[in-house]
N, C-alpha and C positions, 0 to 999 in steps of 0.2 A: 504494500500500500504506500503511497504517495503521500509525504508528510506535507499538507497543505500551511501554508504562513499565511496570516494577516497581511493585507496588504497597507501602508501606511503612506503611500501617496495618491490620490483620486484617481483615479483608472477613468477611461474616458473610451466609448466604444469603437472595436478597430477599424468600425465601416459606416460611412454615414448611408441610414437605411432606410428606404420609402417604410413609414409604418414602423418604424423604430418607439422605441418606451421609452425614451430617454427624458423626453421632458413629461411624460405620465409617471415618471417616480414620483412624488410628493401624494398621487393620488394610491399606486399599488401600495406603497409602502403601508399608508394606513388602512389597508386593505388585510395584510400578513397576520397570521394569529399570535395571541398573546403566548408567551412564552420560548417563543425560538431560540432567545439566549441561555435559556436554564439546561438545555443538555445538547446532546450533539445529535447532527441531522444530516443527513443527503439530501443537496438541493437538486433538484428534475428541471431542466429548463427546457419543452420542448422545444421554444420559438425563437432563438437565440439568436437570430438577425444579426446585428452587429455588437451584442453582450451589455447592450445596457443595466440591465437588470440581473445579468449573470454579476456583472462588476460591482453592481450597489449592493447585493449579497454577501459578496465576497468580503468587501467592505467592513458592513454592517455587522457580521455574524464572523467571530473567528473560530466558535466552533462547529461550522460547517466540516464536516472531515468526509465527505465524495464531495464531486460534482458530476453532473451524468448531461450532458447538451445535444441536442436534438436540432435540426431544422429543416423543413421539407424542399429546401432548396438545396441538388446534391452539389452546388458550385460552395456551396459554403460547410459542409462536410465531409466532401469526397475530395476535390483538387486542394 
């Protein structure tokens, strides 16, 4: 397993993306259920576009320990 660090400077998504979450943080964030920081989780990100929300995670939460990312687009999973 893959020892995952906190990241400590803002990540910023690697692709600017039609349909991106980037500026819908403020709204998913308080969308997240109560507790995420009290123990450790796998984040699932199906739709990971250009990682906005993978990054604010990552961020947010250092006891994420997987990440598992998904996208139905194979140029941004496969190449």
């Amino acid at each position: 397993m893959t020892d995952i660090r906190p990241i400590t400077t803002k990540a910023k998504p690697f692709l600017k993306w039609a349909g991106g979450k980037g500026q819908l943080l403020p709204q998913l964030d308080a969308l997240l259920p109560n507790g995420l920081d009290e123990r450790e989780f796998t984040y699932i990100e199906p739709f990971v576009g250009g990682g906005a929300m993978l990054f604010h995670m990552l961020q947010k939460f250092s006891n994420i320990t997987k990440v598992v990312i998904n996208d139905i687009n194979p140029y941004l999973t496969t190449y």
